[in-house]
Every structure is written in structure tokens, then in C-alpha cells.
C-alpha positions in Angstrom: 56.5 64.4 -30.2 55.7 67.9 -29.9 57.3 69.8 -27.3 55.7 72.9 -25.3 51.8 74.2 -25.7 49.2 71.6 -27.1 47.6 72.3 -30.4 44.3 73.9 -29.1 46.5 76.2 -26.3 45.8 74.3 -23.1 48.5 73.3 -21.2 49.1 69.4 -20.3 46.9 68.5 -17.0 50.3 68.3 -15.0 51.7 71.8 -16.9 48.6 74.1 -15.8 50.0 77.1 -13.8 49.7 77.5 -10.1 48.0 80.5 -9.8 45.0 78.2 -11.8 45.1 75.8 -9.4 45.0 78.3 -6.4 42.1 79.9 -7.8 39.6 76.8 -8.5 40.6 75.2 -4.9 39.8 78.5 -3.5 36.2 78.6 -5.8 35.4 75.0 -4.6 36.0 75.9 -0.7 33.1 77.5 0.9 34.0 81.0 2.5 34.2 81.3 6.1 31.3 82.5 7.3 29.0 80.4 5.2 31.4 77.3 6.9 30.2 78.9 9.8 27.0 79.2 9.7 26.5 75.4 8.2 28.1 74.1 11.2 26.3 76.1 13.1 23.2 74.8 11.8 24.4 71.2 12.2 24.6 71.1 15.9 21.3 72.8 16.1 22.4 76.0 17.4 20.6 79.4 16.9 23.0 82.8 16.6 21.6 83.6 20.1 23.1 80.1 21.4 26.5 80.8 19.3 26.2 84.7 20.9 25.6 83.3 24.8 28.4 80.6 24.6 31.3 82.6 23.2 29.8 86.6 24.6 30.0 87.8 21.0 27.5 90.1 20.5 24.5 88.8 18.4 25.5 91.4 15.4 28.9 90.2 14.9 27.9 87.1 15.3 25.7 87.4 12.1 28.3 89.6 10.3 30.9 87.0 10.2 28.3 84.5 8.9 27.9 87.2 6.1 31.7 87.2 5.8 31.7 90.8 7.2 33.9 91.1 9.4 34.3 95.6 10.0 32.3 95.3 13.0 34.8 93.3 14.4 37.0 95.8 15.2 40.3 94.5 13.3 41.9 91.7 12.3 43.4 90.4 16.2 39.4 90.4 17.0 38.1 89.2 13.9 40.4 85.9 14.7 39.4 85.9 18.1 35.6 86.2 17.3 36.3 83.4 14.5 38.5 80.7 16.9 35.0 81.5 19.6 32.7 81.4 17.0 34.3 77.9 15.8 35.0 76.3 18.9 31.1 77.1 20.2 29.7 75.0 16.8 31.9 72.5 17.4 34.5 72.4 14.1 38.3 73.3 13.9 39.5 76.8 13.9 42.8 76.7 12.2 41.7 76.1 9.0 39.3 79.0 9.1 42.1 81.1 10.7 44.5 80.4 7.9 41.8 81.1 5.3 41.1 84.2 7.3 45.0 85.2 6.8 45.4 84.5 3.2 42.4 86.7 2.3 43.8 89.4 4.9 47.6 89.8 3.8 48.8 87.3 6.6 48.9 86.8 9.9 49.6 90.3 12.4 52.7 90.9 13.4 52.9 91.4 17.1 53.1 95.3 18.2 55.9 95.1 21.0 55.2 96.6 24.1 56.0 100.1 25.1 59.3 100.0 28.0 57.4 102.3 30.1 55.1 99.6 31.0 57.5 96.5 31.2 57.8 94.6 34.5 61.1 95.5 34.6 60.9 99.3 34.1 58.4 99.9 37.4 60.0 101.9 40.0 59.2 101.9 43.3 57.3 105.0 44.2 59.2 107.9 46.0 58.5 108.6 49.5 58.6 112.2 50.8 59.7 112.9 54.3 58.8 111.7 57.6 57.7 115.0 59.0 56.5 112.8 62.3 59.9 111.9 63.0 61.2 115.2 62.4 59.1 116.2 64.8 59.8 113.8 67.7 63.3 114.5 66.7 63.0 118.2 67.4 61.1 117.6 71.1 63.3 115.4 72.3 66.3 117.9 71.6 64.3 120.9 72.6 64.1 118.8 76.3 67.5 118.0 76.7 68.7 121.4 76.1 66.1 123.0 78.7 67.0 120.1 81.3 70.7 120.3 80.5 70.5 124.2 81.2 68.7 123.6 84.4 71.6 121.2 85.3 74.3 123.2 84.2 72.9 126.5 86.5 72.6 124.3 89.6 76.3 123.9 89.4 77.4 127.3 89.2 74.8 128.6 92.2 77.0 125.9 93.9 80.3 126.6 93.2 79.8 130.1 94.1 78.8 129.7 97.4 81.5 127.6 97.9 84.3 130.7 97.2 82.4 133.0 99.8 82.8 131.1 102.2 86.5 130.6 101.8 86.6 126.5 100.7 88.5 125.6 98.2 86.4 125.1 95.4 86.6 121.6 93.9 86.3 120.6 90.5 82.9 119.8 89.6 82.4 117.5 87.8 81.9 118.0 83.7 78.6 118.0 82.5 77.3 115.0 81.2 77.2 115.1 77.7 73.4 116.3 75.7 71.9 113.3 75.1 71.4 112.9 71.1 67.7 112.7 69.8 68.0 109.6 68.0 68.1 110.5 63.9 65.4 108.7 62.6 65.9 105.9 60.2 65.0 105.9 57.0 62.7 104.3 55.8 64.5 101.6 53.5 63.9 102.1 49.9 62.5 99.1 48.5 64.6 97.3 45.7 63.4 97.4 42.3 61.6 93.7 42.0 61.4 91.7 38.6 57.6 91.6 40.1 55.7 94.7 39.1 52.8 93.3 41.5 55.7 93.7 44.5 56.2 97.5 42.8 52.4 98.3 42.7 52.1 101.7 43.8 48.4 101.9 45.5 47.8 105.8 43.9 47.6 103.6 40.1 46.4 100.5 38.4 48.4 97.7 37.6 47.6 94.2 35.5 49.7 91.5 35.2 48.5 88.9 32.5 50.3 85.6 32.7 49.9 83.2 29.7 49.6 80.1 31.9 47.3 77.5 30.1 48.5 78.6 27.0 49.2 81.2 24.3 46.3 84.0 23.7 45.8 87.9 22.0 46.2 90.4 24.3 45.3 93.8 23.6 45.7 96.6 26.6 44.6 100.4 26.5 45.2 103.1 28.9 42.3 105.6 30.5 42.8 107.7 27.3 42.2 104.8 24.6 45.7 104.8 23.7 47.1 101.4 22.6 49.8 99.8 24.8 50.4 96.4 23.4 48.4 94.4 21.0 50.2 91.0 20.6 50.4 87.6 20.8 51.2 86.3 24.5 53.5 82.8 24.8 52.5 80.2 27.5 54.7 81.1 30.1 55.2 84.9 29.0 53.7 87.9 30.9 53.0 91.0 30.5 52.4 94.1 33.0 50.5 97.3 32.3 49.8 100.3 34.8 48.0 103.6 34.3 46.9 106.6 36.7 43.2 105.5 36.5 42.0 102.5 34.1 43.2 99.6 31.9 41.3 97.9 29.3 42.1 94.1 28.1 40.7 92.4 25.3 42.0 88.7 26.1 41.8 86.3 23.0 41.8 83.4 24.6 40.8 84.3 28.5 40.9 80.4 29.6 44.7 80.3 28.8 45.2 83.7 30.7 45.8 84.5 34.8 45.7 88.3 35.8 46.6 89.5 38.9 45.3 93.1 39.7 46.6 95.2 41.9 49.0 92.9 43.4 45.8 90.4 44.1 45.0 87.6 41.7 41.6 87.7 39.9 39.8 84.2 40.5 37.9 84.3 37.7 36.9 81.0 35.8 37.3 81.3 31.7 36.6 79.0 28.9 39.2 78.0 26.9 39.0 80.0 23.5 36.6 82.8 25.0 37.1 86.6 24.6 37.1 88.9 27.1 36.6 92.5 27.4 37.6 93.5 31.2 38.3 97.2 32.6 40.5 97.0 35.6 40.9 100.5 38.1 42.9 101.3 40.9 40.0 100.0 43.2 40.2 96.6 41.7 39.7 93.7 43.0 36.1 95.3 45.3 36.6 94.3 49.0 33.9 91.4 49.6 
């Protein structure tokens, strides 16, 4: 019995190298757009169907089925757009997903949020000060002086007459004390909350995305396009972002996801798996 390579060079069938085996089961497996675009065509769906149910724009929609997927925007949108894509033609995403990762160097790692805009970190917003009650404050002192020096002369016109005509003056009586304007109270400082819809100062815009049907992608931007998280979201985690003038959310999976806006919560009704692209500003939610 020889031991080691056969004769001809082949390795024995249960000796042949992984990286062989890796390649030919990635040969036979169709790519993920063309898996796609067959389903696709099995439940009798056109791209503009595909486009309407999952609010992927038509082009991207036809990208990924040419296993483009630039237009996407990145990889967090490129899974989102595949999990929507999938889920609309009626087949499983996670197998596409994990294809998706091992041609892509894996999965993203989660960016973590920036502490400025953590739940926690919102401050209540400084008051100035109450000018009106410093004013009231300053009247009402003004007219106990004037009325206390009326008093006060009455009492001497009196006593005065009183030693001209040879009485013994008596001991008047000491002047009641000045009444004390009334300091006003300041206004109470409101404790910092663990709720940063409690802390939401009205001169910003602040989002609170709760992950409460499930786990989805988030991905929030400030009024300048700067990034300020861009992670996956737990069921049960949340995340709060606020900016002088405008947020923008990408949500991965917006029928796993409750926002509130501006201490009020958004009613919206999303499908489970669909992507949304919202802009939130300090005038959100519109009265009416």
C-alpha cells in the first residue's frame, strides 16, 4: 500500500484540499443577484413590483440583480436593499446575506455612537434670568420705601407738636418694619432624565429610535452629512440623536423600529424588513 499522493498526482476523493472544495461549491451556487432575479421571476413579479413593495429605487433594484451593488451606497445598505429585495420575492434572506459577507470581507462591525449624542449625556437646557420677576421685585420695594417714608414723616410732624405745647412727649411707637418684596423663586432646574425625550430642548431636533419588534440598521446624520452612528440596533436597545436643525435615518428594518420625535411618538405603520429614508427637524411631528 502506497502511502501519500496517487500515481497520476490527484489526491484520494477524501484528501482533496479545502480551499478545492470551497471553490467548486461556490462555482455551483448561483450568485446573488441572479438568485434574485429567478425568484423574482417565479412569483411573477416585475422590478417595478419588487421596487413598489420594498421603496428601492427601480435602478438599484436592477443593479443588485446584475450583482452590482455601488449604487447601493455601502455595504449596511446593500444588506438592507438585499433582506427587502428577498423578503418582497418571497425566498430567505440569510443565506444571501451570508454570501453577501463572505464575498465582502464579513459582516460590519458596528460604529459606536458618539457620547455627545447618548441619552444619557443630554443636558437640560440653561435658563437665563427672570427679568419679569426682577422687575415686580424692584416695584414692590420701590413702594414700600415711598409709603414707609410717608409714614415715618407723619410721626415726626406729630411728635413735634407735641413739645411746643409743653406735653410730655411719649414714645411713639417704632416703625413697622419694610415689608420684604418677596425674592422670587427660582425656577427649579430640571434633573438630568435617563429620557432624552423629557430633556428635549424645543430650539433643536431630537430622535429616539427604539428597537421594539426587533433588531434593525440604523444609520443617523446630522444637518451637515456627518455620520453619527451607523450600527446594528438590539430589540430592546435605543438610541437618541439631536442636532440644531435636521436628522437623517436610514432604518434597515423600519417595522422592528419606534421613533419618537420631538418628545412625540411618530405613528407610522412599517413593514417588517423595509428601509427607510426619513428627515426629522425641529418642527417635527406638523400640527394636524
Amino acid at each position: 500500500m502506497s502511502i501519500g499522493n496517487s500515481p497520476d498526482g490527484n489526491f484520494p476523493e477524501d484528501e482533496r484540499p479545502f480551499e478545492d472544495d470551497r471553490d467548486e461549491r461556490m462555482a455551483e451556487r448561483p450568485s446573488i443577484g441572479h438568485a434574485l432575479r429567478q425568484a423574482r421571476i417565479d412569483a411573477g413579479l416585475t422590478v417595478d413590483d419588487v421596487s413598489n413593495a420594498t421603496r428601492v429605487r427601480i435602478t438599484i433594484v436592477h443593479a443588485i440583480e446584475r450583482d452590482d451593488f455601488a449604487p447601493c451606497g455601502g455595504d449596511v445598505y446593500a444588506r438592507g436593499h438585499i433582506r427587502s429585495v428577498a423578503r418582497a420575492v418571497r425566498i430567505d434572506p440569510a443565506p444571501l446575506l451570508a454570501q453577501y459577507d463572505e464575498a465582502h470581507g464579513g459582516r460590519p462591525a458596528p460604529t459606536p455612537a458618539a457620547p455627545l449624542f447618548e441619552a444619557e449625556r443630554i443636558r437640560p437646557e440653561r435658563r437665563g434670568p427672570n427679568w419679569t420677576a426682577a422687575m415686580v421685585a424692584a416695584i414692590v420695594a420701590v413702594i414700600g420705601f415711598v409709603g414707609f417714608t410717608a409714614f415715618d414723616g407723619g410721626q415726626d410732624d406729630d411728635a413735634s407738636s407735641q413739645a411746643v405745647e409743653g406735653s410730655t412727649p411719649t414714645a411713639g411707637k417704632s416703625p413697622s418694619p419694610t415689608p420684604k418684596a418677596d425674592k422670587p423663586e427660582a425656577d427649579p432646574k430640571p434633573e438630568p432624565s435617563d429620557s432624552a425625550i423629557a430633556a428635549a430642548p424645543r430650539d433643536k431636533v431630537t430622535v429616539r429610535v427604539t428597537a421594539s419588534n426587533g433588531r434593525s440598521w440604523i444609520s443617523a446624520k446630522d444637518h451637515s452629512g456627518q455620520l453619527l452612528w451607523d450600527g446594528l440596533l438590539q430589540q430592546g436597545q435605543s438610541k437618541t440623536f439631536q442636532d440644531s436643525s435636521k436628522i437623517d435615518l436610514v432604518l434597515g428594518d423600519a417595522g422592528a423600529v419606534q421613533l419618537y420625535v420631538n418628545g412625540k411618538k411618530i405613528k407610522d405603520e412599517f413593514r417588517p424588513g423595509q428601509v427607510e429614508r426619513l428627515t426629522y427637524t425641529k418642527g417635527d411631528p406638523e400640527v394636524g
